[in-house]
Structure formats: structure tokens, C-alpha cells
N, C-alpha and C positions, 0 to 999 in steps of 0.2 A: 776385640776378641783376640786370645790367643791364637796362632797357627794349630796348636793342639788342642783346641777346642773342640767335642765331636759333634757331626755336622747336626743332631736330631737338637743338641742345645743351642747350637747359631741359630736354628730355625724359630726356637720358642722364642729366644729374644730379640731376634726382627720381628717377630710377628705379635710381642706384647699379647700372648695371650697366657694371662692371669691361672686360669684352670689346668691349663694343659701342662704351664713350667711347674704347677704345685704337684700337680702326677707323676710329671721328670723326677722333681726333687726327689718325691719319696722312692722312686723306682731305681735314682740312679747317685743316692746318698749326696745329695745339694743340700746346702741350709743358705736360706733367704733372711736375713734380719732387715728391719726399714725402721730407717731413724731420721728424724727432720732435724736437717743441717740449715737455720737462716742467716741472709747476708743477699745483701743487695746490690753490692759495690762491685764493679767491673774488676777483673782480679785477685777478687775476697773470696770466699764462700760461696756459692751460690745455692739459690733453692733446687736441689738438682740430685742427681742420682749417682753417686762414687760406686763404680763395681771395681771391686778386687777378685780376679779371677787367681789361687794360688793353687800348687796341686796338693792333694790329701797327703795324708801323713799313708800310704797303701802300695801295697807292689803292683796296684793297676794302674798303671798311668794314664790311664782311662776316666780315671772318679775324678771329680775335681770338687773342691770346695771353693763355691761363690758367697762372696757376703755384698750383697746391696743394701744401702744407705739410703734410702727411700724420702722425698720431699714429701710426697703425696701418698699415701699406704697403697691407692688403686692408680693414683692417676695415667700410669707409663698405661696398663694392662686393663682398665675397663673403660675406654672410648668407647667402644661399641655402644653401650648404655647411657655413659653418660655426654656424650657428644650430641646433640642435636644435628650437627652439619653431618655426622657417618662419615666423617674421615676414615675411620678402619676399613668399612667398603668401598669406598674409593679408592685408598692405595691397592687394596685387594684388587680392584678392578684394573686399576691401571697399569698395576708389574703382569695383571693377564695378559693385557694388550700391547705393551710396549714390548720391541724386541731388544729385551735385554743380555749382555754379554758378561761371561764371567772372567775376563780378560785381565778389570783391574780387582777381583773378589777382595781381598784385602784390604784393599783402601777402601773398596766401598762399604764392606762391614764394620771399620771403625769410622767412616761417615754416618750408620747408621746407629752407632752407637751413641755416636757424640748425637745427633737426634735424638736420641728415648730417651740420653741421662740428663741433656741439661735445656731442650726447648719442648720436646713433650710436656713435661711436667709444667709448666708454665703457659700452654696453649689455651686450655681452660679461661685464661684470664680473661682472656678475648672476649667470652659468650656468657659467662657465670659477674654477674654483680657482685655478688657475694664473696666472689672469690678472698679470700683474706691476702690482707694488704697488695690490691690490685694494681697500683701503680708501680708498686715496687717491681712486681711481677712484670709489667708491660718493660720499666727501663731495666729491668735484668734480660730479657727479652731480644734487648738490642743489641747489650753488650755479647750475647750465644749467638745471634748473627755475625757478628762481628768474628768470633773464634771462628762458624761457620765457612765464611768467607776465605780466612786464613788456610784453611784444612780442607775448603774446595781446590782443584788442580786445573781447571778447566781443560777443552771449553766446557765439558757435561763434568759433572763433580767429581768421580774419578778417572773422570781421565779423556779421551777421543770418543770414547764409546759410551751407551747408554747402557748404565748399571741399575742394580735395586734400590743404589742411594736415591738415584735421579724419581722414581718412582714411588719411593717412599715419603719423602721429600717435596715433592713438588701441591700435592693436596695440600698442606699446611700453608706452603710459599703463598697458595691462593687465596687462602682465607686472609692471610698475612696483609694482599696485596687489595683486596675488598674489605679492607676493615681499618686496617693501620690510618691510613692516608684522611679517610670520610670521619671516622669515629674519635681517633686517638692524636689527631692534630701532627700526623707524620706527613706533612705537605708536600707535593712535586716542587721540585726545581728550587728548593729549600737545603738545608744542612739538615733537616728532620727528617728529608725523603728517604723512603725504606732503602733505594740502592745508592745515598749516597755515599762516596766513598767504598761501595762494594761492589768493584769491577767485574768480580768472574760472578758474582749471583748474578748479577744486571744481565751479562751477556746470558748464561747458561738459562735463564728464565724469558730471555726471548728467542732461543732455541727451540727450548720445549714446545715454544706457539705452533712453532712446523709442527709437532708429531699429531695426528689426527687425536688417538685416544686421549692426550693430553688438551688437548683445545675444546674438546669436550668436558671433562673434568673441572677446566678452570669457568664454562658456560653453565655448569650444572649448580656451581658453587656459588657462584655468582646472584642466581637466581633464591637459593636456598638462602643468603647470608640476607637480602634482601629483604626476606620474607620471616625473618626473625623478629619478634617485639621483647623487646630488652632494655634496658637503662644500659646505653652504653658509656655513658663515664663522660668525663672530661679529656680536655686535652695531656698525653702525655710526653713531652721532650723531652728526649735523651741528647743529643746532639751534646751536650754541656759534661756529660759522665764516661761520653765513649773514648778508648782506647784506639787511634784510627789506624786500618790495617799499611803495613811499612809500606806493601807492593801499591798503594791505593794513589791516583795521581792528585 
């Protein structure tokens, strides 16, 4: 996000809600386009979401024209529905509870950004079989952790303090963290494991265990992920495609 982005539009697009940014738009002259960009390769393309936020051709400096590049036409903006785990309540629930600071707002909004455009869209793969071309999606997956990692600042993602990234964020980490390892052959103590070579998620996600609302969250998930009946797939390695992050020991 832009510094001059106005704050009712930060809010639509942290909050991925589908309905409410379509009302913006028309209320506050946005145009949305969604075009599926594929590529799989660490690097390349990705299946993922490019916003170009430029300002209008207008003497309001206020209007802005956005154009999103959409992987998935709904996928950022209708989890609520189609998510079976309720990730969207969850994070709802948990930036209630967590006492978040707006100390590093910036970083943390383009933390959240880099979440909706290039590991939302691919979360799906997780729980959906059908997902098209699913492994591709799981080792694209790795490679947006990986970016993730880079563009976390620790110890908490932006920064000392606990922000909306950390709260945004962390529901997915947990499905990520009950699934990857059991289902997709992402093995502990392995080069496949979800934090290897990913220092500050490793640390920042056994932080989060301290904060009560969070500890609940990852129990609740846990339970839910469990309770799923699904073809969950084969094994899928990435280890072999990653880019490994420079600060990583």
C-alpha cells in the first residue's frame, strides 16, 4: 500500500472482503480487472495477485485507480464461504484479541499485502483436491514463504511489537503447520521442514504460542483440520526449487 492510500481502502483490502471493495469501487471510482497470471517457478510468475496502485488522471488526490491481476477471480475475497477451516473468523477473532500496535503500520500493511497477493490465493490447495494443478500450487507455496521470510523483520513480523500482520497471518501459519508436515511430505528435522532454513518464521511462530488468543487459535485449528475428510494428495518436495533465504544459517 501506498502512504496515500485512504484509510476506508487499506481496510477493504486487509479484510478481503469481495462485496464491500465492489461498493468502494463504485462509490470511490476504482476499477478492479482479474486476469490469471501462471508459472510455477521460484522467481517466475507466480499464480498470484500483482496490484498496481497508480493515482487517477483527477485533481483529487484522493481517487486512486487500482488494477488487480487476479489468480483466482474470488479466491483473496471469498474464504468465508469457501474455506471449510473459517480462516476469515479466525483472523477476525484474533486481531480482536491480540493486543495489536500500530507502531510499525507500514510494514505491516505491506506484510499483509504480500499475504493476499501471493500465499492466499494458493491456500485453497491445501483443502480443495481439485484445486488445479495442486502441486504446483503447494511448491509455489514454499517458494511465498520463502519471500515471506525475507520481508519478515523480527522477532514478531514487523517488528518488536505485535501488529495485524502477526494476526493475519498466523491462522494460515497453523493450518500450514497441521497439514504441510502429516499430508504433503514436508517432514521435521528434514530440508522439507516448513521452518527450515526460515529463521525469523521458526522464531516468530513460537512466540505467538505465549499469546493466549493465539494458542487457542492454533488448538482450534488443529482440531478442525483433523476433522476434515479429503484426499489429501501425495507427497510434495520443494526443498529442490527453493531459493534459500541469504540471512538463513
Amino acid at each position: 500500500l501506498l502512504p496515500s492510500t485512504p484509510p476506508m481502502l487499506a481496510l477493504l483490502l486487509l479484510l478481503g472482503a469481495a462485496e464491500a471493495a465492489r461498493a468502494f469501487a463504485t462509490t470511490h471510482d476504482i476499477h478492479i480487472q482479474g486476469q490469471f497470471q501462471p508459472g510455477y517457478r521460484c522467481g517466475t510468475s507466480a499464480p498470484s495477485l500483482a496490484r498496481r496502485i497508480v493515482p487517477c488522471p483527477s485533481s483529487d488526490s484522493n481517487r486512486l485507480h487500482v488494477s488487480i491481476l487476479a489468480s483466482r477471480t474470488t479466491a483473496m475475497c471469498s474464504t468465508a464461504s469457501d474455506d471449510p477451516l473459517q480462516l476469515s473468523l479466525r483472523r477476525e477473532q484474533l486481531l480482536k484479541e491480540l493486543a495489536t500496535t500500530s507502531a510499525e503500520e507500514e510494514r505491516a500493511l505491506a506484510l499483509c499485502d504480500l499475504y493476499y497477493e501471493n500465499i492466499a490465493p494458493l491456500e485453497p490447495a491445501i483443502w480443495e483436491p481439485e484445486y488445479d494443478d495442486r502441486e504446483a500450487a503447494i511448491r509455489e507455496l514454499s517458494c511465498q514463504l520463502d519471500r515471506l521470510e525475507v520481508a519478515a523483520t523480527g522477532p514478531m513480523l514487523a517488528g518488536r511489537q505485535i501488529s495485524r500482520a502477526d494476526g493475519l497471518l498466523f491462522p494460515s501459519m497453523c493450518v500450514l503447520w497441521h497439514t504441510l508436515p502429516r499430508h504433503f511430505g514436508w517432514l521435521p528435522w528434514t530440508e522439507e521442514a516448513i521452518f527450515y532454513k526460515r529463521p525469523r518464521l521458526h522464531a516468530w511462530w513460537e512466540l505467538m504460542q505465549f499469546e493466549d488468543p493465539a494458542a487457542k487459535v492454533a488448538e482450534e485449528l488443529l482440531s478442525d483440520v483433523e476433522a476434515l475428510s479429503i484426499d489429501w494428495g501425495v507427497p510434495v518436495p520443494t526443498s529442490h526449487i527453493r531459493t534459500l533465504p541469504k540471512h538463513a544459517p
